[in-house]
C-alpha positions as CSV (number, residue, x, y, z in Angstrom):
1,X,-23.9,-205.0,88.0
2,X,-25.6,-202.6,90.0
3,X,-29.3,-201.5,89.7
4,X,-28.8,-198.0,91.5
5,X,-28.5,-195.5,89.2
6,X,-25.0,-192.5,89.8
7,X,-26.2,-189.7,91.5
8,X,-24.2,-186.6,92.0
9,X,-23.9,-183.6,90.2
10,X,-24.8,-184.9,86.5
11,X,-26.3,-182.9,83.8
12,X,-27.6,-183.1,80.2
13,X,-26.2,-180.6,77.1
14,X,-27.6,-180.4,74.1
15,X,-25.4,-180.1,71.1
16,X,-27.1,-176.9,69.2
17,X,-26.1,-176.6,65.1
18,X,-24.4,-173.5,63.8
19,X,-24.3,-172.6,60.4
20,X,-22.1,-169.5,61.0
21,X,-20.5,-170.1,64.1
22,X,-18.9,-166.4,64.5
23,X,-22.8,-165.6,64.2
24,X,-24.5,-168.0,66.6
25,X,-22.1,-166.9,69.4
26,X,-22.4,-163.1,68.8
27,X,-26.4,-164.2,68.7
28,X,-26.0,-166.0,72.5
29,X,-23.6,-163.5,73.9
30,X,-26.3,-160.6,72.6
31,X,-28.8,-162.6,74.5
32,X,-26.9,-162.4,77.7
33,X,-26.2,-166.3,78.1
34,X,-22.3,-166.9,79.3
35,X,-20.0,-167.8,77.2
36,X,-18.1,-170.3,79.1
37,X,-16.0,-171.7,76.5
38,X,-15.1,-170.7,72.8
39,X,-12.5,-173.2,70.9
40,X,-13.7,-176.0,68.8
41,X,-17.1,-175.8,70.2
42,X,-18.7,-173.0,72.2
43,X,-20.2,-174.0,75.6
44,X,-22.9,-171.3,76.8
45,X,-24.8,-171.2,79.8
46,X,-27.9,-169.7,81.1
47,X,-29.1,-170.0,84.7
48,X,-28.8,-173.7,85.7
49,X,-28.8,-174.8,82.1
50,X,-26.1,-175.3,79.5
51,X,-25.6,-176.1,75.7
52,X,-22.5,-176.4,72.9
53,X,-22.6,-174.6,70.1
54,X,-21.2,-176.9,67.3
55,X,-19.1,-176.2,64.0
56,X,-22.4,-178.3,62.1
57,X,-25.4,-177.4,60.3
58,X,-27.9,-179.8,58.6
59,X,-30.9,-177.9,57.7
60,X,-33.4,-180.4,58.0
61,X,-31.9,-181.4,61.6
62,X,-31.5,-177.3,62.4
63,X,-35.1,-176.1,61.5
64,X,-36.6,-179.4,63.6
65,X,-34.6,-178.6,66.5
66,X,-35.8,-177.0,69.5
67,X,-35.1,-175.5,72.6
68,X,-37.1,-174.6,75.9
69,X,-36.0,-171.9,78.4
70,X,-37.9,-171.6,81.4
71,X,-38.0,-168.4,83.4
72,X,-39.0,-166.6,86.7
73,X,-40.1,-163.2,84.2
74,X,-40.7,-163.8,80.8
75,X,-41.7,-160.1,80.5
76,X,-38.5,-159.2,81.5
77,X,-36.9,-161.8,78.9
78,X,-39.0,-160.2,76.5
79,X,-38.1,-156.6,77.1
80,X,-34.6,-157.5,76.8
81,X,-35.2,-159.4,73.5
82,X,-37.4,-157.0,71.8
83,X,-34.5,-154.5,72.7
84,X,-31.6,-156.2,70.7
85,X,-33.5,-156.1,66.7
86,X,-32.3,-159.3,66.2
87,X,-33.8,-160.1,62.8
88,X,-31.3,-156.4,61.8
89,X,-28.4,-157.6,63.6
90,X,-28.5,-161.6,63.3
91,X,-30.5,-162.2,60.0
92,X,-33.1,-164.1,61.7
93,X,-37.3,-163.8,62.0
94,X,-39.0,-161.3,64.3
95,X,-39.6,-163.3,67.7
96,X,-43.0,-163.4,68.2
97,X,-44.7,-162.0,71.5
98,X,-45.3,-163.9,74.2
99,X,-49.2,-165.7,74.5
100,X,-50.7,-168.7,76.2
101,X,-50.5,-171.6,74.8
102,X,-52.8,-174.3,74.6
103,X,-51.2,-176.3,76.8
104,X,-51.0,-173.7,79.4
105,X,-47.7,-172.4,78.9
106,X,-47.5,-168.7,78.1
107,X,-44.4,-168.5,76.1
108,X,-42.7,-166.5,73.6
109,X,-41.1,-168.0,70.2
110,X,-37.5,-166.8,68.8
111,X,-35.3,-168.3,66.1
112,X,-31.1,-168.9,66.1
113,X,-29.2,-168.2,63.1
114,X,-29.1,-171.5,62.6
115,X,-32.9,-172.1,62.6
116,X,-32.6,-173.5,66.3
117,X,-36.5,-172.5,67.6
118,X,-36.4,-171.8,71.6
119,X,-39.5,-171.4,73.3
120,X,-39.2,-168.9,76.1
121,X,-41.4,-169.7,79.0
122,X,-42.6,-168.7,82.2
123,X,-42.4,-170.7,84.5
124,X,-46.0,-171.6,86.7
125,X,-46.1,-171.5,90.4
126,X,-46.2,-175.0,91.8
127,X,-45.9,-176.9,88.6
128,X,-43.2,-179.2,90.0
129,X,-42.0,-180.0,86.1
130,X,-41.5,-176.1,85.3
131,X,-38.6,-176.1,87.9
């Protein structure tokens, strides 16, 4: 058995919950993330990253679940959020402003239909881990 890990062109998605499928994707497309597939599960992608929407809600798993986006402009992303009235169109809480976070991240909070939190966050110069 070999010790050396693959290496090529791997990468990791997570499986997000829906509980109204129809309404998570309408909530990612508003967004501007890519829908590259739509059939039994819904595969989105944004940037270099990617994730499946799935036809499965548990609330307890949805409202623990989280999601990070890093970004180059997070005033930008915020512009662009703060433009769609997501809590009118989606049914979901205001997002809440972007601030510095304890842990030096300055980041802004919004919520899926499903519960789903993401944390959208700029990304520091020269922090190797906020590539």
């Amino acid at each position: 058995m070999s010790s050396t890990m693959p290496s090529g062109s791997e990468s990791a998605r997570p499986f997000l919950p829906t509980k109204d499928f129809e309404l998570s994707k309408g909530f990612y497309e508003a967004l501007g993330f890519v829908k590259e597939l739509d059939g039994e599960v819904a595969i989105f992608r944004v940037g270099s990253g990617s994730f499946l929407l799935q036809r499965h809600f548990q609330e307890e798993w949805a409202a623990n679940f989280m999601m990070q986006l890093l970004v180059d402009d997070l005033d930008a992303w915020w512009a662009r959020i703060g433009s769609l009235d997501l809590p009118r169109r989606f049914g979901v809480p205001a997002p809440k402003a972007p601030a510095v976070q304890p842990w030096g991240l300055r980041i802004a909070y919004l919520v899926d239909p499903a519960g789903v939190l993401w944390h959208v966050a700029q990304r520091r110069p020269g922090v190797v881990h906020d590539r």
